[in-house]
Kinemage of the C-alpha trace (Angstrom):
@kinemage 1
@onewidth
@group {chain A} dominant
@subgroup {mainchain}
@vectorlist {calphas} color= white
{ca unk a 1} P -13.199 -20.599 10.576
{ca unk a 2} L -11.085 -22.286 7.931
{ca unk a 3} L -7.869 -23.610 9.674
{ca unk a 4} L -4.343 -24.444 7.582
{ca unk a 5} L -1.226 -25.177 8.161
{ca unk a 6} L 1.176 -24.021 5.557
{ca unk a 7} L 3.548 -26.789 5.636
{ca unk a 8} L 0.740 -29.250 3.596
{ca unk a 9} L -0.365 -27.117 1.487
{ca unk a 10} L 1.244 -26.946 -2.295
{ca unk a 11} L 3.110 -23.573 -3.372
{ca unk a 12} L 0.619 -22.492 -5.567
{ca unk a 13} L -2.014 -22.890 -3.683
{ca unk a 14} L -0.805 -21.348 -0.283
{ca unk a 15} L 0.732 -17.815 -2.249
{ca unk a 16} L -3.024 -17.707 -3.372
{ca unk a 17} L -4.319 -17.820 -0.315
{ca unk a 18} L -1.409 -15.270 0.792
{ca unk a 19} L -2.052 -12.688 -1.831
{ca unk a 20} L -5.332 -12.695 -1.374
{ca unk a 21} L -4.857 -12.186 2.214
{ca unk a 22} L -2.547 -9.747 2.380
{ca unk a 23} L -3.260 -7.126 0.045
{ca unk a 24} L -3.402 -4.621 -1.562
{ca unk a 25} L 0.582 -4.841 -2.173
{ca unk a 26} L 1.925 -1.583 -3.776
{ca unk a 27} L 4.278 -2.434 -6.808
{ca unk a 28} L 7.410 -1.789 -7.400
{ca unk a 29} L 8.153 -1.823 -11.334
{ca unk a 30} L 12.325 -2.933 -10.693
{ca unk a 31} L 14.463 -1.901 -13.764
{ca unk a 32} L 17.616 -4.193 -13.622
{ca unk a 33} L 20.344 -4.539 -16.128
{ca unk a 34} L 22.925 -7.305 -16.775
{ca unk a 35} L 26.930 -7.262 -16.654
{ca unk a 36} L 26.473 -7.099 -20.407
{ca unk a 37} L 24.022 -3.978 -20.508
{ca unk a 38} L 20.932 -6.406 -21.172
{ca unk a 39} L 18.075 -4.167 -19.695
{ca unk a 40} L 15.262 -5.953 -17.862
{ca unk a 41} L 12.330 -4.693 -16.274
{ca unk a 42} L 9.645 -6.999 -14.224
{ca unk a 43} L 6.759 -5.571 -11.662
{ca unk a 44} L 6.856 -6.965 -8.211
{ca unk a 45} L 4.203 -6.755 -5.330
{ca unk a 46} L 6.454 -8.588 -2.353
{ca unk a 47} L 7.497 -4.432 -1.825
{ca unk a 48} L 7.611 -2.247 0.444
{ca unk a 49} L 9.716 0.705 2.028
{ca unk a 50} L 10.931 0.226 5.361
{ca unk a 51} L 13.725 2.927 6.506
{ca unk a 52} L 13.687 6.393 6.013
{ca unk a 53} L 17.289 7.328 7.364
{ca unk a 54} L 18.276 6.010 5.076
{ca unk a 55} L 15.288 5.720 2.945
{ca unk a 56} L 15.598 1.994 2.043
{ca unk a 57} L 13.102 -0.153 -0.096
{ca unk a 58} L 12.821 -3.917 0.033
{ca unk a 59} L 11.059 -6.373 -3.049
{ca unk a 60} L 11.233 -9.698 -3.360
{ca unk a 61} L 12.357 -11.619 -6.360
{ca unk a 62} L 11.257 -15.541 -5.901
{ca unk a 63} L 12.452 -18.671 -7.391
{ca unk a 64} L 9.850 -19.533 -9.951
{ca unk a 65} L 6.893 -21.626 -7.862
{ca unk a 66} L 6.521 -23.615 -11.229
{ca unk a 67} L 10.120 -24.203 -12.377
{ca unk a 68} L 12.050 -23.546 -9.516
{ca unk a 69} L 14.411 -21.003 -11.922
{ca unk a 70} L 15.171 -17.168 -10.516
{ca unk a 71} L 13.949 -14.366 -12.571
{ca unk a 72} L 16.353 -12.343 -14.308
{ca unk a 73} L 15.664 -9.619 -11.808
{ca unk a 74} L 17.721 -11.238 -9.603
{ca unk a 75} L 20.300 -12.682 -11.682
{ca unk a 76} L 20.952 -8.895 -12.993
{ca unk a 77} L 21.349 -7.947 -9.003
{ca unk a 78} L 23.926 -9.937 -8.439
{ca unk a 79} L 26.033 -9.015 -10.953
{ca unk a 80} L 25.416 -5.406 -11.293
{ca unk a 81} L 24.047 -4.588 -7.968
{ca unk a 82} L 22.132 -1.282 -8.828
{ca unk a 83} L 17.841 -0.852 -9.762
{ca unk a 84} L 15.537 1.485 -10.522
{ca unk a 85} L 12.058 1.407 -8.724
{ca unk a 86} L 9.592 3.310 -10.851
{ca unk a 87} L 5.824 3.134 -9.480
{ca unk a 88} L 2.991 2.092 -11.178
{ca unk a 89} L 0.084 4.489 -11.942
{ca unk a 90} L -3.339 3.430 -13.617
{ca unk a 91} L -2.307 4.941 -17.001
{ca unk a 92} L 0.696 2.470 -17.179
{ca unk a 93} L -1.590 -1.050 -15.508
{ca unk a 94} L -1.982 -2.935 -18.139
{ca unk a 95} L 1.911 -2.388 -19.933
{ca unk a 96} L 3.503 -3.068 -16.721
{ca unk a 97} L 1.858 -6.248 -16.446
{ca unk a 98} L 2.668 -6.888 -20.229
{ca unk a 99} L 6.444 -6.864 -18.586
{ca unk a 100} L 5.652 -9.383 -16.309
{ca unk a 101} L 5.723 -11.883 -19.070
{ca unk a 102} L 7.968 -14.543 -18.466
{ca unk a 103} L 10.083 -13.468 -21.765
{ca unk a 104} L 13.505 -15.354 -22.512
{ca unk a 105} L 16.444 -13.395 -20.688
{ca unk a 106} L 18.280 -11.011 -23.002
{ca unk a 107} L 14.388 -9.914 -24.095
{ca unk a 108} L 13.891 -6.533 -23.693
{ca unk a 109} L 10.919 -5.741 -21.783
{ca unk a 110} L 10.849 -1.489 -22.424
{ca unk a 111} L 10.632 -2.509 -25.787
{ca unk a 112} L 7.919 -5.658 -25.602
{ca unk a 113} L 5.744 -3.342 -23.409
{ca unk a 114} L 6.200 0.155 -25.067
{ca unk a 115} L 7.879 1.729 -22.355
{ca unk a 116} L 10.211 4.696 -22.712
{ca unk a 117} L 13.841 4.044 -21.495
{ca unk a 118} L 15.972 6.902 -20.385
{ca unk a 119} L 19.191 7.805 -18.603
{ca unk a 120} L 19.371 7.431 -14.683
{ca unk a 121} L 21.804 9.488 -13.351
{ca unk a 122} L 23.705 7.260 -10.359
{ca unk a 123} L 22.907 4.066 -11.561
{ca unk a 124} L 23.269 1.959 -14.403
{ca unk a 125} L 20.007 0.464 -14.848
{ca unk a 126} L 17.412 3.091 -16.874
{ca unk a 127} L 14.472 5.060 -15.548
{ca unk a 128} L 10.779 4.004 -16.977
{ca unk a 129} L 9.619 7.565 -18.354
{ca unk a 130} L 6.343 7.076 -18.154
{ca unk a 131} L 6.178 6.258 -14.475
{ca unk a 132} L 5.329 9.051 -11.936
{ca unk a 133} L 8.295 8.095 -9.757
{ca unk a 134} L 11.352 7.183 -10.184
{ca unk a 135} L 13.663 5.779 -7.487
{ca unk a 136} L 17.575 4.833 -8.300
{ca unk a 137} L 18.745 2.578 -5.645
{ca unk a 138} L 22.358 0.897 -4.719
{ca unk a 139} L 21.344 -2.822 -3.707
{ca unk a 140} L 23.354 -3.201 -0.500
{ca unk a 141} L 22.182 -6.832 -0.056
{ca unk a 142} L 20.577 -9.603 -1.377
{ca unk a 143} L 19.129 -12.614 1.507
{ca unk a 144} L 17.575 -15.855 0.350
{ca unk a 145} L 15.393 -17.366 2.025
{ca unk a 146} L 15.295 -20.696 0.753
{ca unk a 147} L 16.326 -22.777 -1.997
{ca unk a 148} L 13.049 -24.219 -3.674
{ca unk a 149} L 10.392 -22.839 -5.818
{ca unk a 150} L 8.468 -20.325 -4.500
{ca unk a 151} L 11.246 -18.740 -1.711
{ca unk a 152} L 12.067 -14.958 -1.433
{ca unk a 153} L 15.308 -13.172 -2.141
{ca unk a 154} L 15.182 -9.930 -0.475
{ca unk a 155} L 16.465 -7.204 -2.545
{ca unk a 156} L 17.611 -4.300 -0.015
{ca unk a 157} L 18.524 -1.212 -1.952
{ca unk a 158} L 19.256 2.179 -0.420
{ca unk a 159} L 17.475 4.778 -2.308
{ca unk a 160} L 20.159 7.791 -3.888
{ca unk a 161} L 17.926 9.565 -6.048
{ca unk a 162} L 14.711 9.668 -6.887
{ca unk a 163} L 12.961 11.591 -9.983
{ca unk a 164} L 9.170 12.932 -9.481
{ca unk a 165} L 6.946 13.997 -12.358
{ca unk a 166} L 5.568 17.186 -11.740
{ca unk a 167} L 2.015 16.572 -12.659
{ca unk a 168} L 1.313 14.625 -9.420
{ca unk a 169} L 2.393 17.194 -7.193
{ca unk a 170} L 0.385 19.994 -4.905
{ca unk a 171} L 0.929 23.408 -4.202
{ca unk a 172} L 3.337 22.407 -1.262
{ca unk a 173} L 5.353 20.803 -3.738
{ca unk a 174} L 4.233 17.170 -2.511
{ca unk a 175} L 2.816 14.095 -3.849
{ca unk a 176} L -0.613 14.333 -4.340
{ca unk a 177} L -2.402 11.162 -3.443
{ca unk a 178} L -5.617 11.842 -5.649
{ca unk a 179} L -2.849 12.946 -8.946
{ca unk a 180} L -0.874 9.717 -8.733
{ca unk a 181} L -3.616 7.782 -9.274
{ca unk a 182} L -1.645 4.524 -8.140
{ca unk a 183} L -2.486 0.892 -8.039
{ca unk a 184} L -1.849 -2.538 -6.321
{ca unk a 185} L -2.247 -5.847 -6.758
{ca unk a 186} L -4.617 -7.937 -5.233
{ca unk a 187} L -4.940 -11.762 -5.481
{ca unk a 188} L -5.488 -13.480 -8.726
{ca unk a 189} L -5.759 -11.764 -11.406
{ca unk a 190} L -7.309 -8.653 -9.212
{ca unk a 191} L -5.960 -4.850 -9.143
{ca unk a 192} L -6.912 -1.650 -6.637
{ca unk a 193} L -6.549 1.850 -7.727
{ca unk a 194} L -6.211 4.514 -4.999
{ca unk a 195} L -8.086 6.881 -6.058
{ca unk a 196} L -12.158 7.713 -5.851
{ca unk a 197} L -14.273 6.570 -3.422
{ca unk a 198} L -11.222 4.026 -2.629
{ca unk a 199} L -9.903 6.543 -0.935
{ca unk a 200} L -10.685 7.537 2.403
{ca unk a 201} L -8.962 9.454 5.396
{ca unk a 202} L -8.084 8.420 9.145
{ca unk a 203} L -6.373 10.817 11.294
{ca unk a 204} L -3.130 9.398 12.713
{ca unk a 205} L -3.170 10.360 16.689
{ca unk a 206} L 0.525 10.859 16.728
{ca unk a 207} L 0.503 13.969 18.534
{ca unk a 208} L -3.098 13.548 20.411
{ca unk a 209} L -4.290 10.743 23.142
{ca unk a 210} L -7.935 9.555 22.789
{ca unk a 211} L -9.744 8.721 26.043
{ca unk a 212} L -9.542 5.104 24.301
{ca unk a 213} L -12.308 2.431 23.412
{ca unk a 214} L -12.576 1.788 27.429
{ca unk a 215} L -13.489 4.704 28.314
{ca unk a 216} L -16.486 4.778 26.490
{ca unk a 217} L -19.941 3.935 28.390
{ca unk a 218} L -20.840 0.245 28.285
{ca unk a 219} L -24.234 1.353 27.055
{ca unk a 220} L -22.728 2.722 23.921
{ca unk a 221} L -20.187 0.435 23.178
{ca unk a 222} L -23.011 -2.350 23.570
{ca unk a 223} L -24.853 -0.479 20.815
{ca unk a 224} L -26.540 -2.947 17.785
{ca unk a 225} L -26.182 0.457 16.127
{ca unk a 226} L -22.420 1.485 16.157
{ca unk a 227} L -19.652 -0.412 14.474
{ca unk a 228} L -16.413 -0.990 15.351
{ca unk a 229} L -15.387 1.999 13.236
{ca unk a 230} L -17.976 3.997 14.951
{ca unk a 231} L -16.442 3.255 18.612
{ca unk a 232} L -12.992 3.526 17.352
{ca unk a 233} L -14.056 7.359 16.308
{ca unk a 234} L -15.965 7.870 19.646
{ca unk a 235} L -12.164 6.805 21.482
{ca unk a 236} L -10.270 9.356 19.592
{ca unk a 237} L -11.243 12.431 21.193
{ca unk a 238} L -8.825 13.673 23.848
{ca unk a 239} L -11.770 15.014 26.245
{ca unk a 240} L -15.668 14.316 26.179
{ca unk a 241} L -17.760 17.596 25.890
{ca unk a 242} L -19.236 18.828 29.316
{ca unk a 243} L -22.769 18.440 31.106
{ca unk a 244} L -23.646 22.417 30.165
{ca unk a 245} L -22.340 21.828 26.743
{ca unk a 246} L -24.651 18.675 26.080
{ca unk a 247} L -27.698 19.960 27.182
{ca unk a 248} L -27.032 23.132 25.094
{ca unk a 249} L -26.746 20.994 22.472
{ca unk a 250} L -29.663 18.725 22.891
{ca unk a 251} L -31.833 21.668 23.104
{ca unk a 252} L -31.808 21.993 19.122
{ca unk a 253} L -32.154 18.246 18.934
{ca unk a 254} L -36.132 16.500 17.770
{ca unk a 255} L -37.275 14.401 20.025
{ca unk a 256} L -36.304 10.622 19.357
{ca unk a 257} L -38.543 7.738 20.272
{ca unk a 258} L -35.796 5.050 21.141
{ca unk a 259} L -31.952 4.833 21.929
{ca unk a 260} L -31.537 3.251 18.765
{ca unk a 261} L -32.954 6.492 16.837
{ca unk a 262} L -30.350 7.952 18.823
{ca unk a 263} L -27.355 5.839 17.771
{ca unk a 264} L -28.192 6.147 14.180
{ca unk a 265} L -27.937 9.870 14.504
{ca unk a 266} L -24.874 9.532 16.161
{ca unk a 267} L -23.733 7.211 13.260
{ca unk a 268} L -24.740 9.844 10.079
{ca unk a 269} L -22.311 12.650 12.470
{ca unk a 270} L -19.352 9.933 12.941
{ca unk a 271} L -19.702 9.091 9.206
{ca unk a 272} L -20.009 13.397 8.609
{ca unk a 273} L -16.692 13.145 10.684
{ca unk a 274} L -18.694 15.293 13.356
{ca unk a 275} L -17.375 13.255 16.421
{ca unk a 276} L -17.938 15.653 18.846
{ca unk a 277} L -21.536 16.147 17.784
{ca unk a 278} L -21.659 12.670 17.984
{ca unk a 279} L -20.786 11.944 21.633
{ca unk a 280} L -23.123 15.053 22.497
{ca unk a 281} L -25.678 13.020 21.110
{ca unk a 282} L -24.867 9.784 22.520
{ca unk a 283} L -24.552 11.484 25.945
């Protein structure tokens, strides 16, 4: 295993080996404007949302890792302390990363990468038409966290409105994961879109208890069959079937030559999302 310490590596070469560690980042597309109405708009992947009462978002603006210089972003902030986070779908990729060209400040960007400007309603800065979601935020703090090339400044910002195109919502009036169609950076030069076979779905046990990954027989979870994800299926049910209920089971079952045959039955129903057909098998 590859071992570093931070501290000796160079800037550019330790945020590589960050954002290609940590990812995929979602992306929040920050319209900013200036105390004298210059618009700017920049993509950043340092994003995330972290309160929902109140619903607050956090992105990072850094001091340049080349130049050491802040990005107009967060010049803008400070002096007009208002944004708009609009989220990036696949249609808009490849103009939102146009934006993210380091143009001279006073450029603007909505007209250098063909997006559509309009009107926010609360805030100053304007909404990016084109994006599926719009978010108008009050910053309620900036905090650096360093002086040199390369360090964060956390914007906070408390989100007061947000705007939701219609064509990515469901019957329940919802987003729709599969019509937003978003993406998220990667490292390098590399992008993920969640949507296709990228997507995939995990029940959250927030309400249920699984017997738990220790509960399961030692002669399963020593399987050379089962993965991890396998197991971690097996330890989400609440109860395992009975004795009468297994052998009613295994009466419809063809005979199987070896325990392995067994566990790779058991794998094609965990990967069916059949779990309880599963463990009858297994048991």
């Amino acid at each position: 295993m590859l071992t570093i310490n931070p501290k000796e590596l160079s800037v550019q070469v330790l945020q590589k080996y960050l954002q290609n560690a940590i990812a995929p980042r979602p992306i929040c597309f920050a319209s900013t404007i200036s105390k004298n109405g210059e618009p700017n708009l920049a993509p950043f992947s340092f994003f995330n949302i972290f309160s929902s009462n109140p619903p607050i978002a956090i992105f990072s603006a850094a001091y340049s890792g080349r130049t050491g210089a802040p990005k107009d972003t967060l010049l803008n902030v400070l002096e007009v302390p208002e944004c708009v986070i609009n989220l990036v779908n696949y249609n808009m990729v490849h103009q939102t990363s146009l934006a993210s060209s380091p143009f001279p400040k006073g450029v603007n960007e909505f007209e250098k990468s063909g997006f559509t400007a309009i009107d926010s309603e609360l805030v100053k800065p304007y909404r990016v038409k084109e994006s599926p979601v719009q978010m108008e935020c009050k910053v309620i703090e900036v905090k650096e966290l360093g002086k040199a090339g390369g360090a964060g400044n956390l914007i906070i910002c408390e989100i007061i409105r947000i705007h939701i195109n219609e064509s990515v919502l469901n019957a329940e009036n919802q987003i729709d994961t599969k019509k937003i169609d978003l993406v998220s950076r990667m490292g390098d030069n590399w992008y993920c879109r969640a949507n296709g076979d990228a997507l995939f779905e995990v029940q959250k046990p927030i309400t249920s208890i699984g017997i738990g990954y220790d509960a399961i027989p030692n002669d399963i979870k020593n399987s050379d069959v089962l993965t991890g994800n396998n197991l971690g299926l097996l330890g989400s049910v609440e109860v395992l079937p009975g004795a009468e209920e297994v052998a009613e089971f295994k009466k419809n079952l063809q005979p199987f030559l070896t325990k392995a045959d067994l566990h790779l039955y058991a794998q094609s129903l965990l990967q069916a999302n059949k779990v309880k057909e599963a463990w009858m098998v297994l048991l």
